[in-house]
C-alpha positions as CSV (number, residue, x, y, z in Angstrom):
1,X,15.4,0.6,8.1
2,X,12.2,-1.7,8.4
3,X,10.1,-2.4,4.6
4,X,6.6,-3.4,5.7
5,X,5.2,-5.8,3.6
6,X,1.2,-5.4,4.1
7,X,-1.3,-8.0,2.8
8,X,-4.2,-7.5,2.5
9,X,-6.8,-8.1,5.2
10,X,-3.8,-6.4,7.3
11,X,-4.9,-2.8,7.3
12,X,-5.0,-2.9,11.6
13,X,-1.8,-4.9,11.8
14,X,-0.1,-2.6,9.3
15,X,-1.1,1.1,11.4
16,X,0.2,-0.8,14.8
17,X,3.4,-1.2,12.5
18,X,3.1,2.4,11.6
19,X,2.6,3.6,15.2
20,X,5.2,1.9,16.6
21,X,7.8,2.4,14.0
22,X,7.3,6.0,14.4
23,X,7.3,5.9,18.4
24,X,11.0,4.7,18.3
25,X,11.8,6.7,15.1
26,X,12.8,3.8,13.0
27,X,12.7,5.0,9.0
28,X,10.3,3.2,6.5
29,X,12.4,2.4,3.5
30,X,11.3,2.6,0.1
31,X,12.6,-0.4,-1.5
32,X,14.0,-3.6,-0.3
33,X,17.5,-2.7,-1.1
34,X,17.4,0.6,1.7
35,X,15.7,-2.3,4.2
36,X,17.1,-4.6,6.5
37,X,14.1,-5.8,8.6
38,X,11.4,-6.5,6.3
39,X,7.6,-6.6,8.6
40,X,5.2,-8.6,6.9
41,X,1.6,-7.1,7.9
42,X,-0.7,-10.5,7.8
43,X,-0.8,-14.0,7.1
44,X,0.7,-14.8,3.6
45,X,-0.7,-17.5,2.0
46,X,2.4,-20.4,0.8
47,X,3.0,-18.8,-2.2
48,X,2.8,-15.5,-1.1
49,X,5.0,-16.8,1.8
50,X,8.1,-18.3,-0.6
51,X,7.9,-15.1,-2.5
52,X,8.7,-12.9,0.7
53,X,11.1,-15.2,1.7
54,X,13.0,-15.1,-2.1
55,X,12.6,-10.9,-1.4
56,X,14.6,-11.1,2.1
57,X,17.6,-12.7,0.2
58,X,17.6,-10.2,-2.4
59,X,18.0,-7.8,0.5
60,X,21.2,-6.4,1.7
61,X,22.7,-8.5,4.7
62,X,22.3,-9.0,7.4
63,X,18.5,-8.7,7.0
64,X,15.7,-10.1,9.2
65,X,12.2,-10.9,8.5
66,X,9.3,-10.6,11.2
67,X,5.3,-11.2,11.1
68,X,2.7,-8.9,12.8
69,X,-0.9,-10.1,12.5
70,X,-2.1,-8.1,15.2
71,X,-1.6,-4.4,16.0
72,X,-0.7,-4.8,19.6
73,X,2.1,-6.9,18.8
74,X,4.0,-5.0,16.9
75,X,6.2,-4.1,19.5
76,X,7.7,-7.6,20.2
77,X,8.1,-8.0,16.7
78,X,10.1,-4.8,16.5
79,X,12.1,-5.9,19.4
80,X,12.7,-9.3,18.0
81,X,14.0,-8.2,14.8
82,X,16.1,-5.6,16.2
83,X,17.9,-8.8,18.3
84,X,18.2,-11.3,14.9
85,X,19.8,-8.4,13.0
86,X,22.0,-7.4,15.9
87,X,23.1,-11.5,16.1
88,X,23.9,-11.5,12.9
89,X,25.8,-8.4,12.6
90,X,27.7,-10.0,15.5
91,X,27.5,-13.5,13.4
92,X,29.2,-11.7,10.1
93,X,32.1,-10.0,12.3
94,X,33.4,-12.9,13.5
95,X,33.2,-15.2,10.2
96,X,36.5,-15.6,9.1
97,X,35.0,-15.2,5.3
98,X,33.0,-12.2,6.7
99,X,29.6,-13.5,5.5
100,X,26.5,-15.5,7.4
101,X,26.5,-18.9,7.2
102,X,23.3,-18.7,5.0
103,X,25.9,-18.1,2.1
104,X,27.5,-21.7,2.9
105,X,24.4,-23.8,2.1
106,X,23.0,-23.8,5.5
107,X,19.6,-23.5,7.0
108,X,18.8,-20.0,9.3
109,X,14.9,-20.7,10.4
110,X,13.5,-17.8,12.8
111,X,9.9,-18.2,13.7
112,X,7.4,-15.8,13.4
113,X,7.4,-13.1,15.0
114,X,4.9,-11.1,17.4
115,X,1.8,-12.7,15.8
116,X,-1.7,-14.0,16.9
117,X,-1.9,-17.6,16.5
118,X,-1.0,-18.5,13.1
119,X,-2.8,-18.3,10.1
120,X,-2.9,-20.8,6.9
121,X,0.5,-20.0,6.0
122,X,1.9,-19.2,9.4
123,X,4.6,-21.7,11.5
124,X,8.4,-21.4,11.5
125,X,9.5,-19.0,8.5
126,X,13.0,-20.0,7.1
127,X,16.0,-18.2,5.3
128,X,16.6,-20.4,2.5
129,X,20.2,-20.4,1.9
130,X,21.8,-20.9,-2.0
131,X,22.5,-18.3,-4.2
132,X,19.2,-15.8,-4.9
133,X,19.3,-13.3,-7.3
134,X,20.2,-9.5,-6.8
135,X,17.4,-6.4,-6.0
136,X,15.7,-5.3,-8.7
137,X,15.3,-1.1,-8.9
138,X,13.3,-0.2,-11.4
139,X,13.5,3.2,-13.4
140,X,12.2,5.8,-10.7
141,X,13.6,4.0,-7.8
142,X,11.2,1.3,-7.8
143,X,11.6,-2.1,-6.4
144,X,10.0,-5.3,-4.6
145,X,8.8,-6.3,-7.6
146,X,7.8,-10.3,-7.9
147,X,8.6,-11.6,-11.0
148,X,7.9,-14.9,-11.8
149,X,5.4,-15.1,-14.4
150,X,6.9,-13.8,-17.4
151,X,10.4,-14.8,-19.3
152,X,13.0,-14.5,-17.2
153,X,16.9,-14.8,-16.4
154,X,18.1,-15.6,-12.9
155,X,14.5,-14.4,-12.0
156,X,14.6,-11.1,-14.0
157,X,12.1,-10.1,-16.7
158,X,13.8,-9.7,-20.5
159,X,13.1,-7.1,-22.5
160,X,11.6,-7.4,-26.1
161,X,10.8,-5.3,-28.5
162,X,7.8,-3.8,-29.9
163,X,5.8,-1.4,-31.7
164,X,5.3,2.0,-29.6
165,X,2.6,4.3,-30.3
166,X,4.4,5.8,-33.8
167,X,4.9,2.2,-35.0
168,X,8.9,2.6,-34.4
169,X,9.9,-0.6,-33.0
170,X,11.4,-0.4,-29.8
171,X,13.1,-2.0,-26.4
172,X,9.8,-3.4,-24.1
173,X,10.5,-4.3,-20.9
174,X,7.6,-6.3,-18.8
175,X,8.0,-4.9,-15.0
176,X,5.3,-5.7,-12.3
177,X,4.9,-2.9,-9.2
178,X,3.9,-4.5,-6.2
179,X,3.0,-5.6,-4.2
180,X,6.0,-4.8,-1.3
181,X,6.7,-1.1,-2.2
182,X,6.4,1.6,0.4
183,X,3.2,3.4,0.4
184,X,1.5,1.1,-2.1
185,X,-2.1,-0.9,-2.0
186,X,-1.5,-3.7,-0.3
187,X,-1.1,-6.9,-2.4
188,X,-2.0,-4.9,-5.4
189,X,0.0,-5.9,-8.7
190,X,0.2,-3.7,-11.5
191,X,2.1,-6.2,-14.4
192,X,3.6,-3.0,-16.9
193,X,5.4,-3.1,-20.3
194,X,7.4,-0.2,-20.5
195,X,8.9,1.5,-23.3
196,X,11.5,3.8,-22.0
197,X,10.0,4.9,-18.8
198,X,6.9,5.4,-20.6
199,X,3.7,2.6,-19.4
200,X,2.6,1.0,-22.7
201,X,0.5,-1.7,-21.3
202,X,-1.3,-2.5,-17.8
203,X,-2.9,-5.5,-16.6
204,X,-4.2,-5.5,-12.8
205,X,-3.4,-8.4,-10.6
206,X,-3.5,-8.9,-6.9
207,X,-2.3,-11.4,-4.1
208,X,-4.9,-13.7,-2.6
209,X,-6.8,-12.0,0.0
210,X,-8.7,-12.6,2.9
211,X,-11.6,-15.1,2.5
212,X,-14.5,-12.8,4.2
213,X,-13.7,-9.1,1.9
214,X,-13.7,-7.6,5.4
215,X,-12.2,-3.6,4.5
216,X,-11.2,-2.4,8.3
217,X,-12.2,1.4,6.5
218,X,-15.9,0.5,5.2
219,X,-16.6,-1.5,8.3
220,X,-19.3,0.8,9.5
221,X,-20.9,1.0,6.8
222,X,-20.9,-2.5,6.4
223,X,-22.0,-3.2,10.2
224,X,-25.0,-0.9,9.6
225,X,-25.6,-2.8,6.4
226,X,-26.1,-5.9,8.6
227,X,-28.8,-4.0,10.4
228,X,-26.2,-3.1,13.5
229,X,-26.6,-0.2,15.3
230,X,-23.9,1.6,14.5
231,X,-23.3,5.9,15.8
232,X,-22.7,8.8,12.8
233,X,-19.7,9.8,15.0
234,X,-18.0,6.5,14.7
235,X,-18.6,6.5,11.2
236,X,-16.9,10.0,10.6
237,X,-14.3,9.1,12.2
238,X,-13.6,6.5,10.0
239,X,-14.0,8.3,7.1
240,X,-11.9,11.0,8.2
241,X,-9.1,8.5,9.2
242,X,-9.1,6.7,6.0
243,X,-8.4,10.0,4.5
244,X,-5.7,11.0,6.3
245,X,-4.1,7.4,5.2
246,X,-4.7,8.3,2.1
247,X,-3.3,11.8,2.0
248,X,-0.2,10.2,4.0
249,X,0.8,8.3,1.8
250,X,-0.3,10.5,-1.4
251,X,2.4,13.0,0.0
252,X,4.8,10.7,1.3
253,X,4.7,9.8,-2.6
254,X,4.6,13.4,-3.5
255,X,8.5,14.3,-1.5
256,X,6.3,15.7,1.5
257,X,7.3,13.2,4.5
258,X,7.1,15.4,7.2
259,X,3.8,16.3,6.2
260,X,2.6,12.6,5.8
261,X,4.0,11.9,8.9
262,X,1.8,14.3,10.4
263,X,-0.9,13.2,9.0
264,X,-0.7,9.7,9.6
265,X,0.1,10.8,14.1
266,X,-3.3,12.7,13.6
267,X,-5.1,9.1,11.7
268,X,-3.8,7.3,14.3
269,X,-5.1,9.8,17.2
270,X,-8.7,10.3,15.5
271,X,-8.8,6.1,15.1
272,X,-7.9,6.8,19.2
273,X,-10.9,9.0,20.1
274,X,-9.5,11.6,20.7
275,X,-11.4,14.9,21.1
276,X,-12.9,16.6,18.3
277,X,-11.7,20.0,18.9
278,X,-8.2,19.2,19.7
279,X,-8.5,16.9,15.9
280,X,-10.3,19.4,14.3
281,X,-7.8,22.5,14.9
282,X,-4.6,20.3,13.7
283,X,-6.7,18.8,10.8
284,X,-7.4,22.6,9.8
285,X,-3.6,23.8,9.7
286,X,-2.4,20.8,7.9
287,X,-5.0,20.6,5.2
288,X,-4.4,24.0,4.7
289,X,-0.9,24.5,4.3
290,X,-1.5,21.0,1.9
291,X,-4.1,22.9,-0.6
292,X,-2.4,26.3,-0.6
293,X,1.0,24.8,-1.9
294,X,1.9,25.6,-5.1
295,X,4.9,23.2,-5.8
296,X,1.8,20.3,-4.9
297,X,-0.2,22.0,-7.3
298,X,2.3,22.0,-10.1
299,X,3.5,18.7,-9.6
300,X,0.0,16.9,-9.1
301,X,-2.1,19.1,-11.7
302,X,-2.8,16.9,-15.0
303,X,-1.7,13.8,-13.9
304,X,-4.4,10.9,-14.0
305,X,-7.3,13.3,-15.4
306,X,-10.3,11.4,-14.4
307,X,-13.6,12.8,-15.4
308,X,-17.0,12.9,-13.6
309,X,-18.8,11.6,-16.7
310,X,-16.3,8.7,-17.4
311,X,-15.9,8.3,-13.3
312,X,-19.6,7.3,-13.7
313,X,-19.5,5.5,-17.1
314,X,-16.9,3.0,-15.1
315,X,-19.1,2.8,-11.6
316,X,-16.8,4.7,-9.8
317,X,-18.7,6.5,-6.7
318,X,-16.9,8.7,-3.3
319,X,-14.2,11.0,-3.8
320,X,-12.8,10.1,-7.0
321,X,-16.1,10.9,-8.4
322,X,-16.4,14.3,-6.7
323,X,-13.2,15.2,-7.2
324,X,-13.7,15.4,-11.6
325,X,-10.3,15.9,-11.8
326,X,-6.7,14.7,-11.9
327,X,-4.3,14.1,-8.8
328,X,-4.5,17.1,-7.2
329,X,-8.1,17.4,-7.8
330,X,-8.5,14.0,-5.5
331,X,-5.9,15.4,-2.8
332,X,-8.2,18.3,-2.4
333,X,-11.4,16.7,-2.0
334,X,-10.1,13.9,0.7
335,X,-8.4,17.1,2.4
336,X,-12.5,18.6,2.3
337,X,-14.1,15.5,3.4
338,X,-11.8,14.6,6.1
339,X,-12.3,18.2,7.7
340,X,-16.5,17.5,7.0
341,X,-16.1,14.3,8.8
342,X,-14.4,16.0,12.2
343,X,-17.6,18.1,12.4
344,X,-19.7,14.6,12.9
345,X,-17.6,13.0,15.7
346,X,-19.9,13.5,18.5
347,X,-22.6,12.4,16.7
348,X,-24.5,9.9,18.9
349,X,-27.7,9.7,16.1
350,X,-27.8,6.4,14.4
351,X,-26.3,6.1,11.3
352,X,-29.1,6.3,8.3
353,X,-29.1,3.1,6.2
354,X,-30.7,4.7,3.2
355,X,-27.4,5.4,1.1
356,X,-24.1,4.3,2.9
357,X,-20.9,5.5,1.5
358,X,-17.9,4.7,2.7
359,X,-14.4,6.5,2.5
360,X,-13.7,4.8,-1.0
361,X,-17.7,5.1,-2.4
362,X,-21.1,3.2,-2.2
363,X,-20.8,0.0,-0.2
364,X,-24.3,-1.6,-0.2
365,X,-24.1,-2.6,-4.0
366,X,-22.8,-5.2,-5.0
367,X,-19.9,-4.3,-6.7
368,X,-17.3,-2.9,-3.9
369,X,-16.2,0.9,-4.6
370,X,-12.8,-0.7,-5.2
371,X,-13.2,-2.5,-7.7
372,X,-14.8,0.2,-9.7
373,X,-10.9,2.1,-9.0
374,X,-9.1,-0.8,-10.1
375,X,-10.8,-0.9,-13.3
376,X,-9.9,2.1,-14.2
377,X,-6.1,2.4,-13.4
378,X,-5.0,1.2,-17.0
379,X,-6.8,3.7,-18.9
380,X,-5.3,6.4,-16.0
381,X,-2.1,5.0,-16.3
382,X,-1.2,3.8,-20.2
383,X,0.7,6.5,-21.6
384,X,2.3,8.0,-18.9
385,X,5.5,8.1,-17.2
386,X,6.5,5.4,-14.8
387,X,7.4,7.9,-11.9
388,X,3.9,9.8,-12.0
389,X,2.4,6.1,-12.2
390,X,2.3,5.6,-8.7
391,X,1.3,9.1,-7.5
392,X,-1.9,8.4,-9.9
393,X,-2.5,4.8,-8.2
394,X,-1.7,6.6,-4.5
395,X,-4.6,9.5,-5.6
396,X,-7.2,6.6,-6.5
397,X,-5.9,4.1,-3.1
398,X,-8.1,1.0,-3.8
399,X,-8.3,-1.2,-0.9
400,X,-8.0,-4.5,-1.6
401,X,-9.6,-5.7,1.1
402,X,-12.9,-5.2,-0.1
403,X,-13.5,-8.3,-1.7
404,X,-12.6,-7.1,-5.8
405,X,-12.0,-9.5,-8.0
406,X,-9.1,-9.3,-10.2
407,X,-8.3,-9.4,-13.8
408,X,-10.9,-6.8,-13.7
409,X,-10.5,-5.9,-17.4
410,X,-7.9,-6.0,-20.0
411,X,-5.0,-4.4,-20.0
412,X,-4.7,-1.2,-21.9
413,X,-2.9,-0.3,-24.5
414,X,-0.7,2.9,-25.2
């Protein structure tokens, strides 16, 4: 099973991933320890390129580590990681002690794979051998989770104690999601302290990111911002494809794969230009069998309750404005706008520069619609429980790509 790990900048790099993944129906795992071929979307910067490398040995061996930092070389990254697991599948059966040589002290470099010309951080990618330290699964099954900043044992985070919201003093246990998990932001970092499986405290953190804020989704927007000429159709499609991302992997989240996978064939085919009418009609069944289901309803209803006054008190425009709701509430209005959008595809009319709002909000100001979402994850997310904590981040989807800055605020407390 391949884990992409998707930095951000990435966005294109990581839907070639997707595409091809899903042409030769490989499975997406949802933690490092279900992986063995872990697909870094990007260029990692050093840091970010030791901790990646630290997260392949946690993995169960043999694994394999490729780089894709363009979409149409995914393929021959696919293929090359394929051939380094199969050798060392072949490598382990024939050690007399049944392990890789990796385990011995030795060096296993593999360069990177399938990419452009490298980046800052890219040349030869190595395997550091020595002893790492085992996965860490989280309540919820949740894991890839860098920990390195806080008090640690054989790189895992202790738990303290401390006062919960009756005063009763209690096991705390600091855990940071992010920013390798399946269906996640990428390089977002959410550093919790849990009580139970209950989120006491959240402070927002990221990855470094690229230098220019470039968002593949508002760029547009952003073109016709810069006084481009830029078509209303190409800018619907846009929007409509970064809601189908979003819905993807909202449902993926949600125990609705087949659906997400769906959703994301139809992204990638509306990214593809394909015809409007043929888009349109499978847009219409699947948003529609998505907003009449009840189990959706009664799994998404309450969760991350996000009002249109405080949406607006906190600067947050687009969907999660509109929707003046909780999860659900922000499913159904992406599923709405994304069926507006297919209406607009043959546009040829210039898009209008007097308000431009992108999939994730306003994006002439000068604070990005993302940040705006990022602030307000730890008031959404403080108090609840650590398995509806990602569906809540997945209903907001900040893209860090937009060029947010990070700690945005304090961390809230329960």
């Amino acid at each position: 099973m391949a884990l992409p790990a998707v930095l951000p900048g990435a966005t294109q790099a990581r839907l070639g991933v997707e595409a091809e993944l899903r042409r030769r129906g490989w499975e997406t795992a949802q933690a490092p320890a279900a992986a063995d071929l872990l697909v870094v979307c990007g260029s990692p910067y050093p840091e970010e390129d030791r901790r990646l490398d630290t997260l392949l040995r946690t993995m169960s061996q043999p694994a394999a580590r490729v780089d894709v930092t363009r979409p149409e070389h995914a393929a021959q990254a696919l293929d090359e990681g394929f051939a380094l697991l199969r050798d060392k599948a072949a490598s382990r059966s024939e050690s007399p002690l049944g392990h890789e040589d990796a385990a011995a002290g030795k060096h296993d470099a593999h360069p990177a794979k399938g990419t452009a010309p490298a980046g800052p951080a890219h040349g030869p990618h190595h395997e550091h051998a020595g002893p790492g330290h085992p996965g860490q699964d989280a309540p919820g099954g949740h894991s890839g989770h860098e920990a390195h900043t806080m008090s640690t044992v054989a790189g895992l985070p202790m738990a303290d104690r401390a006062a919960d919201r009756d005063g009763l003093s209690l096991d705390r246990l600091n855990l940071p999601l992010g920013p390798v998990l399946a269906d996640w932001p990428a390089g977002l970092i959410l550093r919790c302290a849990l009580q139970g499986d209950i989120v006491q405290e959240v402070h927002v953190d990221r990855v470094p990111g690229p230098s220019d804020g470039t968002s593949f989704w508002n760029e547009p927007w952003s073109r016709a911002a810069r006084g481009e000429p830029v078509e209303r159709g190409a800018a619907a499609r846009r929007r409509c494809a970064a809601h189908l991302d979003s819905l993807g992997r909202l449902l993926s989240l949600a125990g609705r794969p087949d659906t997400a996978a769906r959703l994301r064939r139809l992204r990638d085919d509306v990214l593809a230009g394909a015809p409007s009418v043929h888009c349109g009609e499978r847009l219409q069944a699947l948003t529609k069998r998505v907003e009449r289901s009840r189990t959706l309803r009664w799994g998404l209803a309450g969760l991350g309750r996000l009002s249109a006054e405080r949406a607006r008190q906190r600067g947050v425009t687009g969907p999660a404005l509109e929707a003046d709701g909780d999860v659900h509430d922000r499913l159904l209005t992406w599923s709405r706008e994304a069926r507006r959008a297919v209406r607009d595809f043959d546009d040829g009319r210039p898009l209008s520069t007097g308000r431009l709002i992108g999939p994730r909000g306003t994006v002439e100001g000068t604070v990005p619609p993302s940040q705006a979402l990022l602030d307000v994850l730890p008031e959404l997310l403080t108090g609840t429980e650590l398995g509806c904590a990602r569906l809540i981040v997945a209903s907001l989807d900040p893209d860090l790509d937009e060029p947010v800055a990070v700690p945005a605020t304090e961390g809230a407390h329960a």
